[in-house]
N, CA, C and O atoms as CSV, one atom per row, in Angstrom:
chain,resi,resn,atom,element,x,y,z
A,1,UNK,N,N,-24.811,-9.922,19.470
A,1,UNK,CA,C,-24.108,-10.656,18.440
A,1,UNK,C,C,-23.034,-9.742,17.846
A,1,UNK,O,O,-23.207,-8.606,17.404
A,2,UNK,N,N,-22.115,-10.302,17.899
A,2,UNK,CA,C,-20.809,-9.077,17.270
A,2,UNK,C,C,-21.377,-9.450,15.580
A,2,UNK,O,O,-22.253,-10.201,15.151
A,3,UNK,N,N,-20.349,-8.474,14.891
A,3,UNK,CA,C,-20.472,-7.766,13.647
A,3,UNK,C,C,-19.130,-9.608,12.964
A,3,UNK,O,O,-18.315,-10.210,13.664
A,4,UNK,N,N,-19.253,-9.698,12.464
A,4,UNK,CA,C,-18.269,-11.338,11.520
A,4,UNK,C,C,-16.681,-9.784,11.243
A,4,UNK,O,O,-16.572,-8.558,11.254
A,5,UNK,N,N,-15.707,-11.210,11.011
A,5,UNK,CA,C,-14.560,-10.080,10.538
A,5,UNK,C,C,-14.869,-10.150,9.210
A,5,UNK,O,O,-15.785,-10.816,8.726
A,6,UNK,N,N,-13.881,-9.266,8.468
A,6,UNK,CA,C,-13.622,-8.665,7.381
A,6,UNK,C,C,-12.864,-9.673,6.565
A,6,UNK,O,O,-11.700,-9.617,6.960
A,7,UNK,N,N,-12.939,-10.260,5.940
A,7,UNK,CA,C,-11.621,-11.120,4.997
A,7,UNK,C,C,-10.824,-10.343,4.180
A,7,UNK,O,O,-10.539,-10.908,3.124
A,8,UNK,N,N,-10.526,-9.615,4.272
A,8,UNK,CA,C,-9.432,-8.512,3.323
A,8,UNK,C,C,-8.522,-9.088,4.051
A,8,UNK,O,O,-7.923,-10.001,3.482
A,9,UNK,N,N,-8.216,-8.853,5.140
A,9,UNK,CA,C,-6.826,-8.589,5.796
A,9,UNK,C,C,-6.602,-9.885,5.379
A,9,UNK,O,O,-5.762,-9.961,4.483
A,10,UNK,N,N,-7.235,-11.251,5.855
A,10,UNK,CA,C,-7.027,-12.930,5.740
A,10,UNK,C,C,-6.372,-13.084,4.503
A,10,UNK,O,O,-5.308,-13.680,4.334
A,11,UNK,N,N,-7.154,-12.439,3.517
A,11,UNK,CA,C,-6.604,-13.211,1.766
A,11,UNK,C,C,-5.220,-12.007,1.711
A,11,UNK,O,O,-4.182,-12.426,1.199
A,12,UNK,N,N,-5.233,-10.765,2.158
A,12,UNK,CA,C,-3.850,-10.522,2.022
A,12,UNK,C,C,-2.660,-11.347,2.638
A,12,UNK,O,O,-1.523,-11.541,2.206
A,13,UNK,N,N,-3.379,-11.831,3.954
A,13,UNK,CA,C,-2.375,-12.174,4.992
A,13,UNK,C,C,-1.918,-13.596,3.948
A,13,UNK,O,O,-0.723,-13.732,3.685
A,14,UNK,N,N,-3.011,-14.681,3.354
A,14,UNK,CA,C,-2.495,-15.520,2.692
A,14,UNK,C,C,-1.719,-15.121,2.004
A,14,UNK,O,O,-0.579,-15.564,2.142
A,15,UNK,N,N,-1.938,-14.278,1.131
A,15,UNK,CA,C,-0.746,-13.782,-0.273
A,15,UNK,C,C,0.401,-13.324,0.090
A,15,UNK,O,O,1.463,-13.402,-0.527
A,16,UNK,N,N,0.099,-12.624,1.550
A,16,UNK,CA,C,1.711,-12.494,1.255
A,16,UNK,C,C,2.337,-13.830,2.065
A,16,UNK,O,O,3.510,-14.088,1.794
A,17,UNK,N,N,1.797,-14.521,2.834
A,17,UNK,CA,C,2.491,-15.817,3.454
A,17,UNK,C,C,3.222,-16.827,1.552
A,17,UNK,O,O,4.326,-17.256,1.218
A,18,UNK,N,N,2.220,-16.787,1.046
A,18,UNK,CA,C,3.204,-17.415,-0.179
A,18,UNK,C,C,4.257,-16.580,-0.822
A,18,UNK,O,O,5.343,-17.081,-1.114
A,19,UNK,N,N,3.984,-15.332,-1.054
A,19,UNK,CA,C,4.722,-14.191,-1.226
A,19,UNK,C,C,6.453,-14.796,-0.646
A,19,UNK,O,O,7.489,-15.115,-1.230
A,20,UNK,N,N,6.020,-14.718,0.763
A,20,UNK,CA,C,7.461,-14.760,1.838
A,20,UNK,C,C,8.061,-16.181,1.359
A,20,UNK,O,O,9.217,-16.292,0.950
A,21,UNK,N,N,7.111,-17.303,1.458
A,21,UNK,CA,C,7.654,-18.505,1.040
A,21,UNK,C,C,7.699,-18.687,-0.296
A,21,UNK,O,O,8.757,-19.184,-0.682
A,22,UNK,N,N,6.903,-18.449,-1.125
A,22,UNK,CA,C,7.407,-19.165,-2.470
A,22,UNK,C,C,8.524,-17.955,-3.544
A,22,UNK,O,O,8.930,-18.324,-4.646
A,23,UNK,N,N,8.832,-16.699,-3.031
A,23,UNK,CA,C,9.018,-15.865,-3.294
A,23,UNK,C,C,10.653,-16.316,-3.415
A,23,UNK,O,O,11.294,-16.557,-4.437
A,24,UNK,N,N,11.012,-16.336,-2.247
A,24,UNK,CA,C,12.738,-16.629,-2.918
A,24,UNK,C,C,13.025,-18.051,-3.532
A,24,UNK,O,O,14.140,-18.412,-3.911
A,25,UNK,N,N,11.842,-18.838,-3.586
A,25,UNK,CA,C,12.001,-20.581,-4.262
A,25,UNK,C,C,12.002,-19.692,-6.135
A,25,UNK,O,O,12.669,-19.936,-7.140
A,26,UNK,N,N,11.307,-19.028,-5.948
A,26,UNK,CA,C,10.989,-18.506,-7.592
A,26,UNK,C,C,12.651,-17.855,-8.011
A,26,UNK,O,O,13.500,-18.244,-8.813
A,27,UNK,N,N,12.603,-16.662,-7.012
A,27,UNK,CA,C,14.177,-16.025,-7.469
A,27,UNK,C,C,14.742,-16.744,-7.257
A,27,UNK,O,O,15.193,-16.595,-8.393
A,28,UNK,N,N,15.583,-17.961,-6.677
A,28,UNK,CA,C,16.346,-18.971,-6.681
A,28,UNK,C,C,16.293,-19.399,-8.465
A,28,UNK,O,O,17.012,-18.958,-9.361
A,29,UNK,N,N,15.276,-20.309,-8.541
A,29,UNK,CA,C,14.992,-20.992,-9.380
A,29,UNK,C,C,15.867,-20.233,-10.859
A,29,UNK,O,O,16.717,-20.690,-11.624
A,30,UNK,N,N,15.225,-18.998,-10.781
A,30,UNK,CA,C,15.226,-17.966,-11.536
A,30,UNK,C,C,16.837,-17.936,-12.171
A,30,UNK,O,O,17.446,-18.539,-13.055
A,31,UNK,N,N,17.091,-17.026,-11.323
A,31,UNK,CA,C,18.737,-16.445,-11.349
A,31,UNK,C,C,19.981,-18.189,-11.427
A,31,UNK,O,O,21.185,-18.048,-11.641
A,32,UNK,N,N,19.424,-19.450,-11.238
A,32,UNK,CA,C,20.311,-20.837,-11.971
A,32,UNK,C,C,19.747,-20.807,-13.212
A,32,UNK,O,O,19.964,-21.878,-13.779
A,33,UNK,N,N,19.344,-20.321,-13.640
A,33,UNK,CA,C,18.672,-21.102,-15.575
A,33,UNK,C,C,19.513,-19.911,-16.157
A,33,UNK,O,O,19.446,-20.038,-17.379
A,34,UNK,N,N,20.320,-18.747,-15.829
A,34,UNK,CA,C,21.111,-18.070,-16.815
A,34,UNK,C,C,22.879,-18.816,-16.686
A,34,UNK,O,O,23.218,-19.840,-16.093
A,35,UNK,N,N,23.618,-17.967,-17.380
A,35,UNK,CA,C,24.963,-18.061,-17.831
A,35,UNK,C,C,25.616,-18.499,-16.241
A,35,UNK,O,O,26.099,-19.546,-15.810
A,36,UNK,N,N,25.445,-17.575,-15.824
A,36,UNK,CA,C,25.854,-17.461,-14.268
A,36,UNK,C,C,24.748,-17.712,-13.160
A,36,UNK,O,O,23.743,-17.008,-13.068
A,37,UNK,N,N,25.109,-19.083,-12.097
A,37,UNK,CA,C,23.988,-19.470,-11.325
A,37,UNK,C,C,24.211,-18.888,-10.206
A,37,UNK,O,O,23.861,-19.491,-9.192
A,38,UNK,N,N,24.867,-17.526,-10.071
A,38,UNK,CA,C,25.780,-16.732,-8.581
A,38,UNK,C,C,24.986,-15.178,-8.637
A,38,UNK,O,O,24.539,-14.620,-9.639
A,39,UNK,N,N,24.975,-14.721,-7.305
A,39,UNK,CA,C,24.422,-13.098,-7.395
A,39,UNK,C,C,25.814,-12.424,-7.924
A,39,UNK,O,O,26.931,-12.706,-7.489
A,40,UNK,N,N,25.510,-11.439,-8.989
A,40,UNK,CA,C,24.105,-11.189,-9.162
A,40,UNK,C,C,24.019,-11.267,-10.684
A,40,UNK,O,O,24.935,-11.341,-11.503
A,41,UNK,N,N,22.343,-11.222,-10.915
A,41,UNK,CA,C,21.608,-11.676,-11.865
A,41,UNK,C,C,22.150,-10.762,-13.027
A,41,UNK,O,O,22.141,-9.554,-13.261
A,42,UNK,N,N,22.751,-12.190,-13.811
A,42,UNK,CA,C,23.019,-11.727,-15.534
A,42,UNK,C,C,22.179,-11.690,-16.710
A,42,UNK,O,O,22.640,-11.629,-17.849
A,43,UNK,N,N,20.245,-11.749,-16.277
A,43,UNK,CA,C,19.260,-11.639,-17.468
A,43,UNK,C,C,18.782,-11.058,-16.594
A,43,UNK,O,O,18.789,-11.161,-15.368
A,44,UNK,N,N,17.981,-9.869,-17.912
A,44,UNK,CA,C,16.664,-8.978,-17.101
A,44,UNK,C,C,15.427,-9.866,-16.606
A,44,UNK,O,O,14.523,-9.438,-15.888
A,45,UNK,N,N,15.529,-11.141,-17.092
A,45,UNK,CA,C,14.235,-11.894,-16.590
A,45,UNK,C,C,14.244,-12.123,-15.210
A,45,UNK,O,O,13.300,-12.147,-14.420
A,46,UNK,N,N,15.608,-12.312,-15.006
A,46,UNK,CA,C,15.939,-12.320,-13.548
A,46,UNK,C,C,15.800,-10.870,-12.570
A,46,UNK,O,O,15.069,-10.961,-11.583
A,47,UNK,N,N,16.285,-9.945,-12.757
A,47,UNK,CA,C,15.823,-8.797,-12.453
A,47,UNK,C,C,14.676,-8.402,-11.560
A,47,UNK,O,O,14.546,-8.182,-10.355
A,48,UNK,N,N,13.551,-8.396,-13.085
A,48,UNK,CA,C,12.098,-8.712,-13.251
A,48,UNK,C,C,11.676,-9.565,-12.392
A,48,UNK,O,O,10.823,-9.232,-11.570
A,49,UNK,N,N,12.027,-10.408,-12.415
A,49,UNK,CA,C,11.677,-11.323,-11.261
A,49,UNK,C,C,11.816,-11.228,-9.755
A,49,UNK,O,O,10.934,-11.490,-8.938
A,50,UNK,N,N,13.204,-10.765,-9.473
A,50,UNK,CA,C,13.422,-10.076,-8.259
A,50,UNK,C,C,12.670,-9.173,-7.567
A,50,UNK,O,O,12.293,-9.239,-6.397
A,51,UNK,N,N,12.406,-7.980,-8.713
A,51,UNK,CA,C,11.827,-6.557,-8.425
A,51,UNK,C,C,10.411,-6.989,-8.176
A,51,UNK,O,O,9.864,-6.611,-7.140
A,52,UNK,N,N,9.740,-7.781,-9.070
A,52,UNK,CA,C,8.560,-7.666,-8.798
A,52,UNK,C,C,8.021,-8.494,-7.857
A,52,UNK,O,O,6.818,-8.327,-7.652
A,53,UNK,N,N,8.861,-9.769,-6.910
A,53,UNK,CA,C,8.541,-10.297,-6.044
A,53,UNK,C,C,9.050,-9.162,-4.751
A,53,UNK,O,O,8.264,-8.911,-3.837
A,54,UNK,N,N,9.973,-8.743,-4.785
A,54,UNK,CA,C,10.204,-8.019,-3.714
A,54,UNK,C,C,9.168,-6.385,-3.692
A,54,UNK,O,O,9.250,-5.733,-2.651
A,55,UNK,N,N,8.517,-5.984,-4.512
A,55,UNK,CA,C,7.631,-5.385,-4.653
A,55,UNK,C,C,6.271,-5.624,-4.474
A,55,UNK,O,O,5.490,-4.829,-3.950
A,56,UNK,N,N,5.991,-6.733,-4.915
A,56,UNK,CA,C,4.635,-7.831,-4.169
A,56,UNK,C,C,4.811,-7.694,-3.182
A,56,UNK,O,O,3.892,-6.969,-2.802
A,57,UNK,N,N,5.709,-8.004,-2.022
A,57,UNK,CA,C,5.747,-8.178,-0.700
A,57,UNK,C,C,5.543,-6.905,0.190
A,57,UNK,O,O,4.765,-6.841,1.142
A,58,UNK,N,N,6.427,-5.815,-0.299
A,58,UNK,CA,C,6.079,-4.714,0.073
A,58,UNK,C,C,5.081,-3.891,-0.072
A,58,UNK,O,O,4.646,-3.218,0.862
A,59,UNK,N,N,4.500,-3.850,-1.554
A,59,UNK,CA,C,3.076,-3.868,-1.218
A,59,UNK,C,C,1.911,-4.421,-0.325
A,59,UNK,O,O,1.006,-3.704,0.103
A,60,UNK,N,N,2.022,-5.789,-0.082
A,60,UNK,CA,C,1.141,-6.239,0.376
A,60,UNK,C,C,1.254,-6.480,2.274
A,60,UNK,O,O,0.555,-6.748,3.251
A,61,UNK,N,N,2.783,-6.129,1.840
A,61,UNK,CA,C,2.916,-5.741,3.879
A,61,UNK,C,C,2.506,-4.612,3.962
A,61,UNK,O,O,1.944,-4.333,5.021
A,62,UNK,N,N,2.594,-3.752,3.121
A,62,UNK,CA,C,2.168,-1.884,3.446
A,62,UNK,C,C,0.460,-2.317,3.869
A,62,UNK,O,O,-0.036,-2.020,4.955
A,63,UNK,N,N,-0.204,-2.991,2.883
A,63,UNK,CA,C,-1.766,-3.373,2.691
A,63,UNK,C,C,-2.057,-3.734,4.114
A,63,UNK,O,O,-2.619,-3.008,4.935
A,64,UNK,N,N,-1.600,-4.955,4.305
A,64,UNK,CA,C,-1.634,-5.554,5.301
A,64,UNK,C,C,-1.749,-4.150,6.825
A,64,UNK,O,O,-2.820,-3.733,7.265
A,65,UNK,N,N,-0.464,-3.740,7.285
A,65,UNK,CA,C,-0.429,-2.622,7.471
A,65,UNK,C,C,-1.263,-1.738,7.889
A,65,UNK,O,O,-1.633,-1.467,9.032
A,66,UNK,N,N,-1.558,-1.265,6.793
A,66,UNK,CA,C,-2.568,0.402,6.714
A,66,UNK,C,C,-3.835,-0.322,7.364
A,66,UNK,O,O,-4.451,0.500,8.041
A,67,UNK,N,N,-4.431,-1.583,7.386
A,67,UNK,CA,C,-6.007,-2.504,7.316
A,67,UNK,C,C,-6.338,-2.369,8.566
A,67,UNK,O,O,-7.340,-1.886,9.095
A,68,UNK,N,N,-5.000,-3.045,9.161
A,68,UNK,CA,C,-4.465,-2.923,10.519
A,68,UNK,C,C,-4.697,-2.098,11.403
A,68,UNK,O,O,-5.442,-2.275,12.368
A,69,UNK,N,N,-4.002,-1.012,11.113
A,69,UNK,CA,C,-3.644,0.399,11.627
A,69,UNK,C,C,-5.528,1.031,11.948
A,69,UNK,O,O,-5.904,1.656,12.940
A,70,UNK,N,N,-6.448,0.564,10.659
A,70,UNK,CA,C,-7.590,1.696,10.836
A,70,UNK,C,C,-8.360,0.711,11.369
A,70,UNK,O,O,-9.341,1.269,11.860
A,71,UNK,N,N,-8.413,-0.235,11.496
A,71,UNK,CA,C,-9.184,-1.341,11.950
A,71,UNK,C,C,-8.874,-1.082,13.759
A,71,UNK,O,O,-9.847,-1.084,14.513
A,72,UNK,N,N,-7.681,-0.905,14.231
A,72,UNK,CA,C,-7.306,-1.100,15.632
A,72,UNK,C,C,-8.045,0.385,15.794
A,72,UNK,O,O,-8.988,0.230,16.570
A,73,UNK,N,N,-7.962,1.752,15.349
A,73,UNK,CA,C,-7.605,3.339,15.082
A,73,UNK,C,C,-9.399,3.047,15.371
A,73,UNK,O,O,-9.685,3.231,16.554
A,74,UNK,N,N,-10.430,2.689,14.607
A,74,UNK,CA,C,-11.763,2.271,14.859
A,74,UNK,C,C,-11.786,1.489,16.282
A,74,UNK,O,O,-12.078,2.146,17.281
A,75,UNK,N,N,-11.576,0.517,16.371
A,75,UNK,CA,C,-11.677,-0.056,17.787
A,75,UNK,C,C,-11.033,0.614,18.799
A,75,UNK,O,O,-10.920,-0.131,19.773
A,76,UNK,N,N,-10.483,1.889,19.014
A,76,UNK,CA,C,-10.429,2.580,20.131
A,76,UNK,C,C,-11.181,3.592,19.912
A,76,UNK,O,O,-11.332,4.209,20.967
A,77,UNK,N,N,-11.943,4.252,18.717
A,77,UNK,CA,C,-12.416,4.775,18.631
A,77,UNK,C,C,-14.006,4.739,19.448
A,77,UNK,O,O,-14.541,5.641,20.094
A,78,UNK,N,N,-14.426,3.574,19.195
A,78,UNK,CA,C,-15.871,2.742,19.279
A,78,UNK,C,C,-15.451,2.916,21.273
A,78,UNK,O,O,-16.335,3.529,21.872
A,79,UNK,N,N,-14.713,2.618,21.825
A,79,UNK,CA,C,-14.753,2.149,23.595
A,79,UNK,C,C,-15.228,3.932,23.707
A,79,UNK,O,O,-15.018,4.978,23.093
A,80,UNK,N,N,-16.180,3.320,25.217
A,80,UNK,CA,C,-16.370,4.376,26.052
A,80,UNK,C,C,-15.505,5.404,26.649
A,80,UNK,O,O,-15.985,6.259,27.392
C-alpha cells in the first residue's frame, strides 16, 4: 500500500491558482477607483495592493517550489 500524498503542495497549488487569476482582477479593479484609471498607480492603496499581490505569488511559487524540489530530492533518494 503506498504512503497517501501530502496536501501542502494542493492547498498551495490552489492559492496560488487564485493568486494568478484573481490577482490582476483585484489590481485592475484597484488602480480605476483613483484620480487616474492609467499605469501608474496615483494612491498608496493601489501600490499596496500591487506589492502585496505580486508578493503573494512569489511567495507561494517559491513554496510551491522548494515542496517540490525535496519531495522529488526524497524520491530519488528512496530508489535502489
Amino acid at each position: 500500500m503506498s504512503t497517501p500524498l501530502p496536501r501542502t503542495p494542493f492547498v498551495l497549488l490552489g492559492i496560488l491558482t487564485v493568486l494568478t487569476v484573481g490577482g490582476p482582477v483585484a489590481i485592475w479593479k484597484t488602480i480605476q477607483g483613483g484620480s487616474s484609471p492609467i499605469w501608474p498607480p496615483d494612491r498608496p492603496i493601489e501600490w499596496w495592493t500591487f506589492g502585496l499581490i505580486t508578493g503573494a505569488v512569489v511567495v507561494f511559487m517559491t513554496a510551491c517550489l522548494a515542496i517540490g524540489l525535496t519531495n522529488w530530492r526524497k524520491t530519488l533518494a528512496r530508489r535502489p
